[in-house]
C-alpha positions as CSV (number, residue, x, y, z in Angstrom):
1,X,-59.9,56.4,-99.7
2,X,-58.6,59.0,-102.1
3,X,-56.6,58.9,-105.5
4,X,-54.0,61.2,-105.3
5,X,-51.7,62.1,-108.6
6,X,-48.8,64.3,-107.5
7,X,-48.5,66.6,-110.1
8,X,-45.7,68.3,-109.3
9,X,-43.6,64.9,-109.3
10,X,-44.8,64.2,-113.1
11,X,-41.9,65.3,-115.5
12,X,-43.6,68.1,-118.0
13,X,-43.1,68.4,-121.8
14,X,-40.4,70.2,-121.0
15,X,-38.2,67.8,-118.4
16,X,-39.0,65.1,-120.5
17,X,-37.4,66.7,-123.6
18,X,-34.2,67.5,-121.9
19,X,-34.1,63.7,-120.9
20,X,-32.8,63.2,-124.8
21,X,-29.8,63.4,-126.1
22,X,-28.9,66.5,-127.2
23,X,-28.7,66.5,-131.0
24,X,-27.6,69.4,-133.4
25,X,-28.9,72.5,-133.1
26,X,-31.5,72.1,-136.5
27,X,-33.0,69.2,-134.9
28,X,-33.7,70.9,-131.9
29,X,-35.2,73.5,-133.2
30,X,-37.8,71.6,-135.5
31,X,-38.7,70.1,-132.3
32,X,-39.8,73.0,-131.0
33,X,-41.4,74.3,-134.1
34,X,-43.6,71.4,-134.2
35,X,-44.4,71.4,-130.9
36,X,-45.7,75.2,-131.1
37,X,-47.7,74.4,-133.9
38,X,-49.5,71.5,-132.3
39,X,-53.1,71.2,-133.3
40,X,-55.8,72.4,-131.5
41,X,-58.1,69.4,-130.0
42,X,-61.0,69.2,-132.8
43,X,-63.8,69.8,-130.2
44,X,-67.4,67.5,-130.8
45,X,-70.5,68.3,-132.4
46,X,-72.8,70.8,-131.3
47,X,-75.3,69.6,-128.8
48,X,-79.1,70.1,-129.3
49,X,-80.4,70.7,-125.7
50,X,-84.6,70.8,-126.4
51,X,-86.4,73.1,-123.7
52,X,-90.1,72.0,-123.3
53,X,-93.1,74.0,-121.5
54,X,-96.4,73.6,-121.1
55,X,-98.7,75.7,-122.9
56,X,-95.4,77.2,-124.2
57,X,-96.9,80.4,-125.6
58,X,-98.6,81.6,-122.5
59,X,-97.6,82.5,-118.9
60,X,-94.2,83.4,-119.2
61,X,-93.3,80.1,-120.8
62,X,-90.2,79.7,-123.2
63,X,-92.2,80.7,-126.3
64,X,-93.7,83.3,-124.8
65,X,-93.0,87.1,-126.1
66,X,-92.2,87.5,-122.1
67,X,-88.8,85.4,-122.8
68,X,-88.0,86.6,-126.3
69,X,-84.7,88.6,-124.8
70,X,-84.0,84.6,-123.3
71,X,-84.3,83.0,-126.3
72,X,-82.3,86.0,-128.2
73,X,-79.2,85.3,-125.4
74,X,-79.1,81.5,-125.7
75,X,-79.2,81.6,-129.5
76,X,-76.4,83.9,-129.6
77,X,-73.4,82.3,-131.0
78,X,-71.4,84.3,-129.0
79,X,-73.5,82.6,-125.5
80,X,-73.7,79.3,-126.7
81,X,-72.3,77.2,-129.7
82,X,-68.7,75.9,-131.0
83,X,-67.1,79.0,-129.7
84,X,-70.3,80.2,-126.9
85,X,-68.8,81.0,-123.3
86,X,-71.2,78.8,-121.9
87,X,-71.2,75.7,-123.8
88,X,-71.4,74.2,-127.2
89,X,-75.2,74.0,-127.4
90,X,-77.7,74.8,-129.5
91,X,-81.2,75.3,-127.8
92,X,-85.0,74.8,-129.3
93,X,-87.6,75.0,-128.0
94,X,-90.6,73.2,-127.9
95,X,-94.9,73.4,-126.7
96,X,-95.8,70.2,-125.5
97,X,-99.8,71.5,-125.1
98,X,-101.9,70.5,-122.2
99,X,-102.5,67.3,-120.5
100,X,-98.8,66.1,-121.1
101,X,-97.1,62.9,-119.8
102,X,-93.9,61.9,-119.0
103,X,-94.1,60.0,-122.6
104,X,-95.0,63.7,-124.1
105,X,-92.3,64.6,-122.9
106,X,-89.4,61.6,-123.7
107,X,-91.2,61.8,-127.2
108,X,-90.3,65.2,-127.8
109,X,-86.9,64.7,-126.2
110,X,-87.2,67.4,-123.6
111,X,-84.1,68.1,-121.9
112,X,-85.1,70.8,-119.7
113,X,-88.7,72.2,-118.7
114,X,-89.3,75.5,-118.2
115,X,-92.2,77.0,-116.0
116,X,-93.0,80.7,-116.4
117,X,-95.6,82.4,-114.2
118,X,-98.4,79.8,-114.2
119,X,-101.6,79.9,-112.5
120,X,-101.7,76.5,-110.1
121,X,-105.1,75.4,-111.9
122,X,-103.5,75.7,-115.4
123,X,-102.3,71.8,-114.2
124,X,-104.0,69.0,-113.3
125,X,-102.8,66.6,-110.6
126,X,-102.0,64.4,-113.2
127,X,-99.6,66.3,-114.8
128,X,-97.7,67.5,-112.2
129,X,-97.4,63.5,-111.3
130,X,-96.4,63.0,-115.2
131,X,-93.5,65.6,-114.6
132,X,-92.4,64.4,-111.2
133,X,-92.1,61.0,-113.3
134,X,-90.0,62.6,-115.9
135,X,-87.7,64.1,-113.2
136,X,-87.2,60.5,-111.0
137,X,-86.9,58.4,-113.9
138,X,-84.6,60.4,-116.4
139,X,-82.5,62.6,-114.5
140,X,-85.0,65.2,-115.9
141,X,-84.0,69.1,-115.5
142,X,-86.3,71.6,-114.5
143,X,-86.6,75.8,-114.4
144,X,-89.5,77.1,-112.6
145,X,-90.6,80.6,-111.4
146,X,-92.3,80.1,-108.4
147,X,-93.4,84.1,-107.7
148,X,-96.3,83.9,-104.8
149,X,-98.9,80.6,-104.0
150,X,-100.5,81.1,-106.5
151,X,-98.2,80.5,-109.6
152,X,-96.2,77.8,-108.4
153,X,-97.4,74.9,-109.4
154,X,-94.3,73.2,-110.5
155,X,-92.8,74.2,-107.0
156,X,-95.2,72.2,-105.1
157,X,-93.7,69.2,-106.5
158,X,-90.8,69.7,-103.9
159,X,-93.2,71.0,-100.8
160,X,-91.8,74.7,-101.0
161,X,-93.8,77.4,-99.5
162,X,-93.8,80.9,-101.3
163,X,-94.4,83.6,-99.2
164,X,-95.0,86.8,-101.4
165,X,-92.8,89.7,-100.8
166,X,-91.4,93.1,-101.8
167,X,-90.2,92.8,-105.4
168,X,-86.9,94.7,-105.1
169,X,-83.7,92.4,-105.8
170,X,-81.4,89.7,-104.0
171,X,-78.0,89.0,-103.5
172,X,-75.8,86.3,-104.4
173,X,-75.1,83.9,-101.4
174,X,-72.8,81.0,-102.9
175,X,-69.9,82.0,-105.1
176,X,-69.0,78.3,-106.0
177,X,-68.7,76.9,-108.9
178,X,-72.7,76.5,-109.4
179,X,-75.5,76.9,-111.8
180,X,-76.3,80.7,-110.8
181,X,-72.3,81.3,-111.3
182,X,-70.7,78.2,-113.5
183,X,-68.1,80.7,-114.7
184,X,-67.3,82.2,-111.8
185,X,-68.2,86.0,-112.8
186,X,-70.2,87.1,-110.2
187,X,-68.9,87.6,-106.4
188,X,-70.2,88.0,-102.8
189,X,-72.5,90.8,-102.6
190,X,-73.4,91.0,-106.7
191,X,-77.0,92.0,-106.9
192,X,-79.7,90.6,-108.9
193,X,-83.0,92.7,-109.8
194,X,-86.6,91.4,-109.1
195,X,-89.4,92.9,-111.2
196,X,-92.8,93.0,-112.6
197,X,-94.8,93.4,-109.4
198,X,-94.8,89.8,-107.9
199,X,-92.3,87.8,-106.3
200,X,-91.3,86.6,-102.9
201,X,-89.4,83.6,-101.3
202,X,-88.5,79.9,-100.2
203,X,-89.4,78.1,-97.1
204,X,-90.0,74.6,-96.0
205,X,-88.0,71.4,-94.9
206,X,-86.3,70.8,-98.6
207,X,-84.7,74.5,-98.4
208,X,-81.2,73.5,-96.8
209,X,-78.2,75.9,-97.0
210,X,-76.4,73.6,-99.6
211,X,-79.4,74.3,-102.1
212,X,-79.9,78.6,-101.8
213,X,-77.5,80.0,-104.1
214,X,-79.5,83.6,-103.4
215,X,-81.3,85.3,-100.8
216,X,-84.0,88.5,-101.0
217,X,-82.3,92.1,-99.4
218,X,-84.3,92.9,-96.1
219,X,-83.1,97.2,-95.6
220,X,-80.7,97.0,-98.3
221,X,-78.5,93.5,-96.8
222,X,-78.6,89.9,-97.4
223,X,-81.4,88.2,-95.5
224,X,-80.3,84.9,-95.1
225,X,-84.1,83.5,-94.1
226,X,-85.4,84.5,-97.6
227,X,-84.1,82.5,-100.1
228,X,-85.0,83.5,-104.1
229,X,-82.8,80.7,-106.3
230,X,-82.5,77.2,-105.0
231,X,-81.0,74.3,-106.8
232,X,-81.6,70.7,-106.1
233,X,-79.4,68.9,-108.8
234,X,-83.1,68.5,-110.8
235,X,-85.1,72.2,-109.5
236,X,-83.8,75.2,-110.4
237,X,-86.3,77.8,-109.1
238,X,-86.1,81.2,-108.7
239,X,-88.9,83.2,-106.7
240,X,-89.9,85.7,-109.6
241,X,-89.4,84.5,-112.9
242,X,-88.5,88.2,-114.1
243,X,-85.2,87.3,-112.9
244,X,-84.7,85.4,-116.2
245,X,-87.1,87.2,-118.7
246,X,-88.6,90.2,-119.1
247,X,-87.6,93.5,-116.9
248,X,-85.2,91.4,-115.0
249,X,-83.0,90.7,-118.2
250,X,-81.1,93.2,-120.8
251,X,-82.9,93.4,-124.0
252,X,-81.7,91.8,-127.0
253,X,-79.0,88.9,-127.3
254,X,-75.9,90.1,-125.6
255,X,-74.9,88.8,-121.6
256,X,-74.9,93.2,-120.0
257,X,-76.1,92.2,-116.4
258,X,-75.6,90.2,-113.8
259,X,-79.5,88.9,-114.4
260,X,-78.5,87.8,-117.9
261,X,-74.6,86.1,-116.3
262,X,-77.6,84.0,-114.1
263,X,-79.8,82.8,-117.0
264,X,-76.6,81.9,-119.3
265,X,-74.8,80.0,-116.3
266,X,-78.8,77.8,-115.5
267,X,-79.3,77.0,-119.3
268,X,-75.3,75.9,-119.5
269,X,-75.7,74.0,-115.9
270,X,-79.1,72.5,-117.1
271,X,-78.0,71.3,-120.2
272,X,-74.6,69.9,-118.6
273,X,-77.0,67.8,-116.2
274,X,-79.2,66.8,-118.6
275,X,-77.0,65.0,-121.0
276,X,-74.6,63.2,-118.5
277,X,-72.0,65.7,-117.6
278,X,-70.6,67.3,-114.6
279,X,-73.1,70.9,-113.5
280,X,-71.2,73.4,-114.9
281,X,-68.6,71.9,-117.1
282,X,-69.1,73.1,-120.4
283,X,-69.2,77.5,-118.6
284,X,-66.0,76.5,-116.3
285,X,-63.7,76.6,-119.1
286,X,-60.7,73.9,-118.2
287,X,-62.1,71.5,-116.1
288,X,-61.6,67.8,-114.6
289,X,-65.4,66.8,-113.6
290,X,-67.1,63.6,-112.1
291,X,-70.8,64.0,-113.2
292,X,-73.1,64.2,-110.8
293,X,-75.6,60.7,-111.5
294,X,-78.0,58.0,-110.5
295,X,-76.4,54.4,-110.3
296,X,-77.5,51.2,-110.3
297,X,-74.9,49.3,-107.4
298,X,-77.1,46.7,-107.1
299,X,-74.3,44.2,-109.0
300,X,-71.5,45.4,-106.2
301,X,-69.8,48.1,-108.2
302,X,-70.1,51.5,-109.5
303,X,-68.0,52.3,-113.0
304,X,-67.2,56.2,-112.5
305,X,-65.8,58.4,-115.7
306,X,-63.6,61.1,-114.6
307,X,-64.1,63.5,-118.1
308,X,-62.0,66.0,-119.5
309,X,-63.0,69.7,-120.8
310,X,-60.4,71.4,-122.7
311,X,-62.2,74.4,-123.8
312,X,-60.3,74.7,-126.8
313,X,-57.2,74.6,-124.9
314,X,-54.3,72.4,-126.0
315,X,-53.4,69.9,-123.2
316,X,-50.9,66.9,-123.4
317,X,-50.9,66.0,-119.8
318,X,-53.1,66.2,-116.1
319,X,-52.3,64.9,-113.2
320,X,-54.8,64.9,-109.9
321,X,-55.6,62.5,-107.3
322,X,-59.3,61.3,-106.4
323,X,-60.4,61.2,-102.8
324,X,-64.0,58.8,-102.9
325,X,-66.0,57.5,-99.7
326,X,-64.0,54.7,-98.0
327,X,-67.5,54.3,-95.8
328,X,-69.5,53.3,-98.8
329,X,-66.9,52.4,-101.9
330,X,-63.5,50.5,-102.4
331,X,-60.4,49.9,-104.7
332,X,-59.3,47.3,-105.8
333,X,-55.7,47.8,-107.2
334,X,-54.9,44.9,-108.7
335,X,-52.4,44.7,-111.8
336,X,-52.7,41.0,-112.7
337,X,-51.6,42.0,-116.5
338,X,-48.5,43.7,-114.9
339,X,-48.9,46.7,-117.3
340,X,-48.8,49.1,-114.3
341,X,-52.3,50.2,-114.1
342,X,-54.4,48.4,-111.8
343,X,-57.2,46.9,-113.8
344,X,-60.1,48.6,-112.2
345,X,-58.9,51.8,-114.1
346,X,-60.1,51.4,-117.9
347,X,-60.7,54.0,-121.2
348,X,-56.6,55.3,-120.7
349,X,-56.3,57.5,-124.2
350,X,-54.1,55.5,-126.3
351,X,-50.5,56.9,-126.5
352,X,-50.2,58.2,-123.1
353,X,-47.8,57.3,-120.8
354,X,-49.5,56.7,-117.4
355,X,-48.5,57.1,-113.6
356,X,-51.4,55.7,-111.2
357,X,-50.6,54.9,-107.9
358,X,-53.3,53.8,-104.8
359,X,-53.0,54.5,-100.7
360,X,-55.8,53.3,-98.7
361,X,-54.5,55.3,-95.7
362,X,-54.3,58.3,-97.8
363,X,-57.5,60.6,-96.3
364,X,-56.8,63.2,-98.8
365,X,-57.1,61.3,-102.3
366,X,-56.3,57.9,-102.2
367,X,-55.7,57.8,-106.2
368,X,-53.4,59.4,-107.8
369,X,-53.1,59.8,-111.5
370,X,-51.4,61.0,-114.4
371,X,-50.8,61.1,-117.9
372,X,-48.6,62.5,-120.1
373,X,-47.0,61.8,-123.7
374,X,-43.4,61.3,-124.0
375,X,-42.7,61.9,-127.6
376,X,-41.0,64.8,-129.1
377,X,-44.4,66.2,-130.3
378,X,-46.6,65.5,-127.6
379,X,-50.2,64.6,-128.8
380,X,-52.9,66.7,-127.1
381,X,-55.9,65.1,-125.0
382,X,-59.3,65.2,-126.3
383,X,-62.6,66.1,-124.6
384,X,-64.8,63.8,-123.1
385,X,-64.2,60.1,-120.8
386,X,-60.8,60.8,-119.8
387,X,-60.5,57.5,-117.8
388,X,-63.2,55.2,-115.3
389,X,-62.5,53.9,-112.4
390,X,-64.6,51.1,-111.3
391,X,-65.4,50.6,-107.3
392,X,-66.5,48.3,-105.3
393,X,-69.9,48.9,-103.1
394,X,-69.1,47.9,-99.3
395,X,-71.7,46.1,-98.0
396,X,-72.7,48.2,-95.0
397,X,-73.4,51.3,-97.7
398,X,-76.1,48.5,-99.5
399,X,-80.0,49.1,-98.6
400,X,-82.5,46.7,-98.7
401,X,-86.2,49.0,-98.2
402,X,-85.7,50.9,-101.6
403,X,-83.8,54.1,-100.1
404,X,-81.0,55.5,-101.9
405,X,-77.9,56.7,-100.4
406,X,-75.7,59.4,-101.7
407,X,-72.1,60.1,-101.8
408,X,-69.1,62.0,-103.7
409,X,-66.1,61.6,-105.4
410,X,-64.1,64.4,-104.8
411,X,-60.8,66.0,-106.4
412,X,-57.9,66.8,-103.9
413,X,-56.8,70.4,-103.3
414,X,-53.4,68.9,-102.3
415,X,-52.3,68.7,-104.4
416,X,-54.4,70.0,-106.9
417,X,-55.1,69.0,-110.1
418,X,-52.9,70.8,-112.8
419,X,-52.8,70.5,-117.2
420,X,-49.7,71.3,-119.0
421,X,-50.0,72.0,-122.9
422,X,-47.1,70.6,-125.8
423,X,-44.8,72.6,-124.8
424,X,-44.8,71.8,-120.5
425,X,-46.1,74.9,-119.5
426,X,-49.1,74.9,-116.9
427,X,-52.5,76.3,-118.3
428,X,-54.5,77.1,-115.4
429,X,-57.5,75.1,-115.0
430,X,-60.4,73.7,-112.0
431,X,-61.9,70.7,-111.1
432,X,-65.6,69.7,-110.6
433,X,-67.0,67.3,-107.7
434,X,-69.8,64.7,-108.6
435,X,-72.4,63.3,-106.3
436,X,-73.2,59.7,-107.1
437,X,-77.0,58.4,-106.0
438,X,-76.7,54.8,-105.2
439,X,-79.6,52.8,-105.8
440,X,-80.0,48.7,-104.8
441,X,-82.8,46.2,-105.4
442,X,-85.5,46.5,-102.4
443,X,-86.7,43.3,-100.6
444,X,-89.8,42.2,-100.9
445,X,-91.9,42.8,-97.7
446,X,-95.2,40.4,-99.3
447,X,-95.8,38.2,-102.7
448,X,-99.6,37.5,-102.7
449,X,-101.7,36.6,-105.7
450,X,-105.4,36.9,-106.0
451,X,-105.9,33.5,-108.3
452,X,-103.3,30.7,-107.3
453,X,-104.7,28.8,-110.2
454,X,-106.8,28.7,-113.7
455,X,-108.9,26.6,-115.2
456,X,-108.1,23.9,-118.2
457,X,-108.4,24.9,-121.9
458,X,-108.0,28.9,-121.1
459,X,-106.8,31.3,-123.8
460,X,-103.1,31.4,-124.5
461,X,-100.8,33.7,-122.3
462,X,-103.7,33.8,-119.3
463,X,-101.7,35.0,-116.2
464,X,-101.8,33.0,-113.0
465,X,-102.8,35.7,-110.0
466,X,-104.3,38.1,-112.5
């Protein structure tokens, strides 16, 4: 089923202006005025994003003097802050010492953890298990070098073998909107250097084509079997963590090569993922997003926020239609208020007016919505939960043995989504597809209890089968 919103049907600022009377000539031209000198949406507070490593001084970890020129470029205001290309963040950084657990790390609030160029026996099995924990059970966000089979501990996590190969550079494989290329900078064919002596490439049954966003040059050309950054909406690895510090990076704090566009686009991506919001939203500059996330459909339904990124920009209206997975999810359109938006839809910013219209049969985006103000001055949108939808969970999606099952929410190309600022003129702007993890309650396959029964006159709280 899709959401479709027909943009081009919407009136703009503009057509909806000319829809009033006509008035003297003063009058009109306050309107105007005022409309030009619309504020600017007041954008939200900084976001702390708090990058943890183990034995953070050592081993090319984030407090190591190996990734001083990282921390230089993601503390540069001009990277990443109110008015940073790459996001509104502000990074620390943080050693969270040796035999660390996944409470180590939700004590110190870790929102990404970094992995330099560790030997394998610097962790214990334990700790990789304490990590792995982190990751499953809090969405956790991870950046790993992984340069031979030796230093990849972190890698093994995910089964990846590492063969070790010529240390010479790579090529960009995936120009999507991703987190090797969130603001769309770098094209088919840019390079990016390997260096420092060790480094080498991915194999193994989790490296799919939808994960490589980079592959290792084999006589000067893109060899597609040798994959050197994958991303698996947790893992970011890269096959010689040089890429991202030291020799493979400019020095100092500005963004110079294509090597310091990768590391600025992961941190941005990272951070996006790691506090709820759409990979890539905050770098993308204008953007419509569903966040990619792990749901509990257990009750039925899914709630789904489609969110809003102005990036500074004044908008006062969108329009774009949703296309979701008829297979697994349904809509429920009913209106019994009779405002004219089906109830299922909640959050609308106050003072908007709304269109929101819903075809089954639609395979293309079976919603369609917008929103647009009608006043004189038309109020600008602000950032964040633009609108949820809620869904219904079809039965045959639901599991019963404890899998998961995955699906998206997509935003139609046709047509696509389009913004118009105060004064009805389109600002040009992109739209970001979310995966949605579905997880259900598992049936129990045995109940069994060791002790059926205790004796009289036992101490309070005594469990029965303990």
């Amino acid at each position: 089923m899709h959401i479709k919103f027909q943009s081009y049907e919407l009136p703009s600022a503009r057509q909806r202006t000319s829809w009033r009377l006509f008035s003297i000539l003063l009058a009109m031209l306050t309107v105007v005025l005022s409309v030009l000198s619309a504020p600017r949406p007041v954008q939200a507070a900084t976001t702390v994003i708090r990058v943890c490593s183990h034995l953070g001084t050592s081993s090319y970890n984030i407090l190591s003097s190996s990734a001083q020129d990282l921390r230089l470029k993601l503390d540069n205001p001009t990277n990443f802050g109110p008015n940073g290309a790459y996001g509104d963040f502000d990074f620390t950084y943080i050693n969270v010492g040796d035999n660390f657990t996944e409470q180590t790390l939700l004590t110190n609030s870790c929102d990404i953890f970094f992995s330099g160029y560790e030997p394998d026996s610097s962790y214990t099995s334990t700790e990789l298990a304490e990590l792995q924990n982190w990751v499953t059970n809090n969405d956790g966000q991870v950046i790993a070098g992984c340069d031979d089979s030796g230093h990849d501990p972190v890698c093994n996590l995910l089964n990846f073998t590492v063969t070790t190969d010529t240390d010479t550079y790579g090529f960009i494989t995936d120009t999507a909107v991703n987190p090797i290329n969130c603001d769309g900078s770098l094209g088919t064919g840019d390079q990016l250097e390997m260096a420092g002596g060790a480094g080498g490439y991915f194999s193994g049954a989790d490296v799919t084509a939808s994960n490589v966003l980079a592959v290792h040059e084999t006589n000067g050309l893109p060899n597609s079997s040798k994959p050197i950054v994958i991303y698996t909406g947790n893992f970011f690895f890269t096959a010689d963590i040089n890429m991202i510090t030291v020799l493979g990076l400019s020095t100092g704090n500005a963004v110079t090569n294509n090597n310091d566009i990768l590391a600025m686009n992961a941190f941005s991506a990272l951070a996006d993922a790691a506090i709820g919001n759409a990979v890539c939203s905050s770098a993308a500059g204008l953007n419509l997003s569903v966040a990619d996330a792990n749901l509990n459909a257990s009750s039925g339904s899914i709630s789904v926020p489609v969110i809003l990124n102005t990036d500074g920009a004044s908008i006062a209206s969108v329009g774009f239609s949703l296309d979701y997975d008829q297979t697994c999810l349904s809509f429920d359109a009913t209106d019994a208020n009779s405002d004219d938006i089906p109830d299922n839809i909640t959050g609308l910013p106050v003072g908007f007016a709304s269109s929101i219209t819903h075809d089954a049969a639609d395979s293309d985006g079976e919603l369609d919505i917008s929103l647009y103000d009608l006043s004189a001055t038309p109020a600008t949108l602000s950032d964040g939960a633009l609108l949820t939808v809620a869904f219904g969970v079809n039965s045959s999606c639901v599991t019963t043995d404890g899998s998961t099952r995955d699906l998206t929410v997509n935003f139609s190309s046709a047509p696509a989504a389009s913004f118009g600022d105060p004064a009805g003129t389109d600002v040009d702007g992109t739209t970001l597809n979310g995966t949605l993890t579905l997880k259900f309650n598992a049936t129990p396959t045995d109940i069994a209890l060791s002790n059926s029964s205790v004796d009289e006159n036992v101490a309070v709280d005594t469990t029965v089968g303990a």
